[in-house]
VMD Tcl script that draws the C-alpha trace (Angstrom):
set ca {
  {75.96 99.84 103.97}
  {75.34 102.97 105.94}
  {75.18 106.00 104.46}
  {77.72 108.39 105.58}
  {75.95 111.46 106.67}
  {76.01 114.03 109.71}
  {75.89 113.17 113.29}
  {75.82 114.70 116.23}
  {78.56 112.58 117.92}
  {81.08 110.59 115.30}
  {81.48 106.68 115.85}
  {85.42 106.69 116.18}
  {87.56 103.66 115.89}
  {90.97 103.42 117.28}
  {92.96 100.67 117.01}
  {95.82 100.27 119.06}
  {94.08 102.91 121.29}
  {95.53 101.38 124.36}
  {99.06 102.11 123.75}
  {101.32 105.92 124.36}
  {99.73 107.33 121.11}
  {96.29 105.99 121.01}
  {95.33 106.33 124.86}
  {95.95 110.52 124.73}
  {94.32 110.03 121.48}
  {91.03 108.41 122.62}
  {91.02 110.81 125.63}
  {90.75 114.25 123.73}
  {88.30 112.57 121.42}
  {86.06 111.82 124.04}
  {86.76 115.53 125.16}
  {85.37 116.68 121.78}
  {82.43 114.70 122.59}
  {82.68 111.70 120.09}
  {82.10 108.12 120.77}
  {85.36 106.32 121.26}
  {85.38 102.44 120.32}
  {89.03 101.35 121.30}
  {90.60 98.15 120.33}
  {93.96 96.94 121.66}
  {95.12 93.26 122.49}
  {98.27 94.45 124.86}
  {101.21 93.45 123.23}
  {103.11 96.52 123.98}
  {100.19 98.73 125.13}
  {99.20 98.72 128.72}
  {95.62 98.60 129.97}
  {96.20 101.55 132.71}
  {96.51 103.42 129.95}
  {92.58 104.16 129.38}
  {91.51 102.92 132.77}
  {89.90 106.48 133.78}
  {88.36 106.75 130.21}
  {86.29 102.90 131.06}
  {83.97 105.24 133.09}
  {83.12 107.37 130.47}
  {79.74 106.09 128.91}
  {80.74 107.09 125.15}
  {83.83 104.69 125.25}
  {84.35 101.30 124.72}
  {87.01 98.72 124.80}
  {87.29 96.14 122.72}
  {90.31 93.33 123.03}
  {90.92 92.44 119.79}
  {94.01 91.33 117.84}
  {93.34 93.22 114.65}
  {95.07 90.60 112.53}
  {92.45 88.17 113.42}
  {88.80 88.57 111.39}
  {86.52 90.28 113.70}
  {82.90 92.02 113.52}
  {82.58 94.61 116.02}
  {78.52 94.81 115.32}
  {78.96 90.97 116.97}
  {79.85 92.51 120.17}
  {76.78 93.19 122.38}
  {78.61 95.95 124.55}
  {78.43 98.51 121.18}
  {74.99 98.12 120.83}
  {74.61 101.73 122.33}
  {76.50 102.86 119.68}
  {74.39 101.75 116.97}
  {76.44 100.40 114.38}
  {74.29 99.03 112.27}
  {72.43 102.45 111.14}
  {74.96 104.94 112.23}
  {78.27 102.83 111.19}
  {81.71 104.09 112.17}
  {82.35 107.83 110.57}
  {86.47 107.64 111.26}
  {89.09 105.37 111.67}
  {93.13 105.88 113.12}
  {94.89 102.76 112.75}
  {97.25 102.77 115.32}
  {98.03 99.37 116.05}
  {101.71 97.91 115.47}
  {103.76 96.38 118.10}
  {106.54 98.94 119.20}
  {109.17 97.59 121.11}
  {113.02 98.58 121.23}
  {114.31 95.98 123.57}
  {111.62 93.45 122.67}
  {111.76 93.86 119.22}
  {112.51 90.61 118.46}
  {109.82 88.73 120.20}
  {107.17 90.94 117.84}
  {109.08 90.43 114.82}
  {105.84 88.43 113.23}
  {103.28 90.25 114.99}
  {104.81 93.41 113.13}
  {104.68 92.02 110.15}
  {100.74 90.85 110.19}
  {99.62 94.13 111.57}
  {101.25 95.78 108.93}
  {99.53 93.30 106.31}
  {96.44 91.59 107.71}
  {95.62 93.99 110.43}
  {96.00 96.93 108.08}
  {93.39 95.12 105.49}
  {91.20 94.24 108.28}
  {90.98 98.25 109.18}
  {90.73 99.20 105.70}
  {87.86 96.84 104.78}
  {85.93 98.08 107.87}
  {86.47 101.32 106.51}
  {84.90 100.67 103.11}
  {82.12 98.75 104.57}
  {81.34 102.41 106.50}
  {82.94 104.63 103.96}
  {84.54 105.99 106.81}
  {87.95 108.02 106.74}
  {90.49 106.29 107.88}
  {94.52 107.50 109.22}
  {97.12 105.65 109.19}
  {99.58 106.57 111.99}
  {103.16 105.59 109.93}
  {106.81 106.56 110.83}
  {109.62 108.39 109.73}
  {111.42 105.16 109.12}
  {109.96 104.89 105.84}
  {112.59 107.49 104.75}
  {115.50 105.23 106.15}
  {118.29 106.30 108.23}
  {119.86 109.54 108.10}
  {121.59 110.57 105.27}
  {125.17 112.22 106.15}
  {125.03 115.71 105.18}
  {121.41 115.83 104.73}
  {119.12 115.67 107.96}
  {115.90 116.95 107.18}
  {113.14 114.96 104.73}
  {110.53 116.34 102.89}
  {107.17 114.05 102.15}
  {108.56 113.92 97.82}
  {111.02 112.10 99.21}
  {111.82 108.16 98.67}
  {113.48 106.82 101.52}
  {115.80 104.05 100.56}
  {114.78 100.67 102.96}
  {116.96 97.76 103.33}
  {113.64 95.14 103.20}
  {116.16 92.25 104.33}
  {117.41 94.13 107.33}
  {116.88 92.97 111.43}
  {114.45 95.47 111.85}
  {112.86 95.64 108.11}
  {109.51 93.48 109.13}
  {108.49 97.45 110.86}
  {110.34 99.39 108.19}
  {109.18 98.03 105.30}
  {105.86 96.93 107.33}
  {104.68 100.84 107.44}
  {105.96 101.62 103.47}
  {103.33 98.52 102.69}
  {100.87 99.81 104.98}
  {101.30 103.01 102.92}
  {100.64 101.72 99.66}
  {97.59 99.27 100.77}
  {95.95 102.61 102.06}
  {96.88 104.34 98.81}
  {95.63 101.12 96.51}
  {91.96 101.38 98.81}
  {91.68 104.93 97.65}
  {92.84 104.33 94.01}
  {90.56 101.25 93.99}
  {87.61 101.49 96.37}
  {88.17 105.60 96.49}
  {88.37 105.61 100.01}
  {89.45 109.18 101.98}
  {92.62 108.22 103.59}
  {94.98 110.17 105.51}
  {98.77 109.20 105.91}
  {100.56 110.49 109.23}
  {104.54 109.83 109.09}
  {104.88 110.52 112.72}
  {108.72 111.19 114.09}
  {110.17 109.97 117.49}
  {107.69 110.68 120.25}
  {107.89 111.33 124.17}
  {105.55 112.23 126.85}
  {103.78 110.79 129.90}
  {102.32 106.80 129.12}
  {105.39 105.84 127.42}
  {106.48 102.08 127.67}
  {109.23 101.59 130.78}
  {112.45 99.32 130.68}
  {111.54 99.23 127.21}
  {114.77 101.20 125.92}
  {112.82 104.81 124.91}
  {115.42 106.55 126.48}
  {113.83 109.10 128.26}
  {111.08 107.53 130.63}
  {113.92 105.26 131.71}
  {115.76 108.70 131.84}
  {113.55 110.10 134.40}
  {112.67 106.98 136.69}
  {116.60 105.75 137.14}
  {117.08 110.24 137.63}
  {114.62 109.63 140.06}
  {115.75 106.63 141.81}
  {119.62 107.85 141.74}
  {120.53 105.30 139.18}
  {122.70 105.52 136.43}
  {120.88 106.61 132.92}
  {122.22 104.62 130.36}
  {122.13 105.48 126.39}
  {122.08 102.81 124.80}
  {121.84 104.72 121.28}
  {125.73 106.07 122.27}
  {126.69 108.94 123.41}
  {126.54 110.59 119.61}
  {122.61 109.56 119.22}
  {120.90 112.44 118.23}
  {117.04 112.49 117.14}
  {113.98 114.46 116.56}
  {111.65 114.71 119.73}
  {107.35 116.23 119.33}
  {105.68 116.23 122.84}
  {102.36 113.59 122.61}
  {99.95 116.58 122.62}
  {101.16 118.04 119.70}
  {101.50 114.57 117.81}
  {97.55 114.19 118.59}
  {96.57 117.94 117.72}
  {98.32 117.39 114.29}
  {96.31 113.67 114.00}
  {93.13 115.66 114.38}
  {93.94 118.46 111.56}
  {94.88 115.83 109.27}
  {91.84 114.14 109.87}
  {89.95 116.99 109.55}
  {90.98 118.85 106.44}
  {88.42 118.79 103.60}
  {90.96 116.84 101.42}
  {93.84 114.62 101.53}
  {97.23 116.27 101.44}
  {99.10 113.52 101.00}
  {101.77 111.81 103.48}
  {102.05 113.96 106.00}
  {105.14 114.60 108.25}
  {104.34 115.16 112.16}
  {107.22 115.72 114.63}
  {110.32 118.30 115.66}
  {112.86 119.15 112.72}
  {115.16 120.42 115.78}
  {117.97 117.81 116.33}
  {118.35 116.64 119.84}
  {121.61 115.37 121.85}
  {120.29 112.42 123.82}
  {122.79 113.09 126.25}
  {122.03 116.67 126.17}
  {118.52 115.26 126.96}
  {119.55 112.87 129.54}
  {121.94 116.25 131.48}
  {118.69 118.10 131.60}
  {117.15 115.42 132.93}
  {119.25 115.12 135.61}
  {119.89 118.60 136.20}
  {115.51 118.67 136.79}
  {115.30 116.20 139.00}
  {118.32 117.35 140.83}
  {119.71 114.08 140.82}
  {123.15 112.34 141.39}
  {122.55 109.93 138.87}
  {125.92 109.62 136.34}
  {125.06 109.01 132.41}
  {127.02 105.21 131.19}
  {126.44 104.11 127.68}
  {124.51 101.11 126.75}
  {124.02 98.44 124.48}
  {123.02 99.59 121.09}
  {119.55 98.14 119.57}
  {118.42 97.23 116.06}
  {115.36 99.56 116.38}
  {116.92 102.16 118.05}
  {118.13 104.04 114.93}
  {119.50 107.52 114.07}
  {116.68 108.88 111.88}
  {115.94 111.50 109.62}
  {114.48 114.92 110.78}
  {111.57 115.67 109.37}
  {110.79 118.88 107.10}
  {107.06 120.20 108.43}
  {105.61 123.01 106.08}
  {103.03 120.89 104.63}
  {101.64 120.37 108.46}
  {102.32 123.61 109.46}
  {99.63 124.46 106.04}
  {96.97 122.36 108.17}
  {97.63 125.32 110.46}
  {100.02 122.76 113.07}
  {102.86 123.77 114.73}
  {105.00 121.97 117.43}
  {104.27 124.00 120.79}
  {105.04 122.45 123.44}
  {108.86 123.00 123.76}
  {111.42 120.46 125.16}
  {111.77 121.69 128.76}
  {108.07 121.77 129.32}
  {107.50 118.43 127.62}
  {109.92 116.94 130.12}
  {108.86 118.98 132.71}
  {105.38 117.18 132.29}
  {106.79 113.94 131.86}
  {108.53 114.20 135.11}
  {105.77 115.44 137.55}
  {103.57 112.34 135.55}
  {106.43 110.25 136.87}
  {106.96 111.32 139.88}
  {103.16 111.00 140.60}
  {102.82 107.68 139.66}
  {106.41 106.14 140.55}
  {105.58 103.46 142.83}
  {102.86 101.90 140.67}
  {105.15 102.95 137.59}
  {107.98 101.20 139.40}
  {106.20 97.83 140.37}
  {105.31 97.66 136.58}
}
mol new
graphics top color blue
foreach p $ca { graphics top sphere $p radius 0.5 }
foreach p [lrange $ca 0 end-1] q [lrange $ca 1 end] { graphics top cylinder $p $q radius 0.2 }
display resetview
C-alpha cells in the first residue's frame, strides 16, 4: 500500500468524469495542475464532453463501468502516472446514471452504481488511503415540505424506498451511509456533497432538464415546453460554482459533514423559460408538458455550513444563462445533430 505523502502533482480519480458535472470538474483540475484519471462508460455522459482535455498529457480516460471489478494499475496507458508508488491521493465519485426522460431504462444501472460501483470506489480508496467525495443530491431530503422550503444538513429527509424513482433516491442515502461505514470502519477521510439542481453549458439535450431544451427550441423558434407544470419551481447553482464548492470540501483539513451545495433562491421555471426567451429574442410560445417521475419539486437547500468553507454561489441567474446560451449558440449545429 502506498504511503500517502506529498506530491507535487495529486493522482485524481473521477468517476463519471465524462458527464455535465465531472467534465468541468476534470478541466479545472487539470488547470490546478493535477493529474486527471477519468473514468466514464457513457450511459448518460457524452464523450465530447472531455474531447479537448484528451490532448492534455496529465489526463487520462479510462472506459470503465464502475460496477464491474476493475484494476486501473492493469491498464498500460497510466503507467505515466505511476500508480504503483505514487497511488491515487483523491477520489470524486461522480458516477450515477442521470436521466429524466430515460429514467426508466437506467433504473438497474442506478441501483448498482449506488451499491457496487460505490464499494468499488471506496475500496480503491482504502487501498490508497486516498480521500474520497461523494457527489449526492438533495433528494435525500425528499420532496418539499409545504410550508417549509429550505433544509438544513441535521435534517432527515423522509424517502418513499418503494417509489418509481426510489432506486436514485434511496440509491444516494445508501451511498451515504457506505461512505460513512468506510470511515467508521476502515477510518477513511470522506467528504459528502448533497449537490441541488444544476445548469450550465454540457448539460444532457432532449433529456427533459428544462433549460438546455429551453434555449435550443428559443433558438430554433420552437415551443419550450415544461414538463414540470407551469407551478414547478426549484433551486438553480451555475456548474462553476457547484465545482468551486467540490474543491473546498475536498480541501478542508477535516470533514464537516454532509454538505449542502446549490441556490436557496426559489426559481419559477416559467419565469426561467420568459427570460429565456426574452434573451434570445425569440418567438417561441411556452406549452406545458408531460410530467416525469424524476422531475420532482425539491427542497431548497440551507448553505451556511458551505458558505463556512468560505463558498458562496456567484455566478447569478442571468449570467449563468447568459453563458449557457452563447455555449449554445456556438455549438448548435453539432448540439442539434446530437
Amino acid at each position: 500500500m502506498p504511503v500517502q505523502t506529498s506530491f507535487s502533482h495529486k493522482n485524481i480519480l473521477v468517476t463519471g468524469g465524462a458527464g455535465f458535472i465531472g467534465s468541468f470538474l476534470c478541466e479545472q483540475l487539470l488547470k490546478d495542475g493535477h493529474r486527471v484519471i477519468c473514468v466514464d462508460n457513457f450511459a448518460t455522459s457524452n464523450a465530447k464532453n472531455i474531447d479537448l482535455l484528451l490532448q492534455n498529457s496529465n489526463f487520462r480516460f479510462i472506459k470503465i463501468d464502475v460496477n464491474q471489478p476493475f484494476d486501473l494499475e492493469s491498464f498500460p496507458e497510466l503507467a505515466a502516472f505511476k500508480l504503483p508508488f505514487q497511488g491515487i491521493q483523491e477520489i470524486y465519485h461522480l458516477a450515477c446514471p442521470t436521466s429524466i426522460k430515460q429514467f426508466d431504462q437506467y433504473k438497474i444501472q442506478t441501483l448498482l452504481s449506488s451499491s457496487i460501483g460505490t464499494y468499488h470506489a471506496l475500496e480503491l480508496a482504502k487501498k490508497y488511503r486516498a480521500k474520497i467525495l461523494l457527489s449526492s443530491s438533495s433528494v435525500v431530503y425528499g420532496e418539499r415540505k409545504e410550508g417549509k422550503p429550505h433544509v438544513s444538513e441535521e435534517e432527515t429527509g423522509v424517502v418513499d424506498h418503494l417509489s418509481p424513482r426510489a432506486c436514485y433516491d434511496e440509491g444516494k442515502r445508501f451511498s451515504e451511509t457506505m461512505f460513512e461505514t468506510y470511515r467508521q470502519v476502515h477510518g477513511i477521510d470522506i467528504r459528502i456533497a448533497r449537490i441541488f439542481r444544476t445548469y450550465g453549458p454540457r448539460m444532457p439535450l432532449f433529456d427533459g432538464h428544462l433549460i438546455p431544451d429551453f434555449i435550443l427550441n428559443a433558438l430554433d423558434g420552437k415551443e419550450l415546453v415544461l414538463f414540470g407544470g407551469k407551478e414547478f419551481r426549484t433551486s438553480l447553482v451555475y456548474v462553476s460554482d457547484v465545482v468551486d464548492c467540490l474543491f473546498r470540501l475536498m480541501d478542508v483539513s477535516q470533514d464537516p459533514g454532509p454538505t449542502n451545495i446549490g441556490s436557496d433562491v426559489d426559481h419559477s421555471m416559467l419565469e426561467v423559460a420568459e427570460k429565456i426567451i426574452e434573451m434570445t429574442n425569440s418567438t417561441s410560445k411556452i406549452v406545458e408538458g408531460e410530467k416525469f417521475v424524476f422531475l420532482s419539486e425539491l427542497s431548497l437547500p440551507r448553505i451556511d455550513k458551505a458558505k463556512e468553507l468560505g463558498w458562496f454561489p456567484l455566478i447569478r441567474l442571468e449570467d449563468g444563462l447568459a453563458r449557457t446560451i452563447e455555449y449554445m449558440k456556438a455549438n448548435k449545429i453539432l448540439l442539434s445533430s446530437l
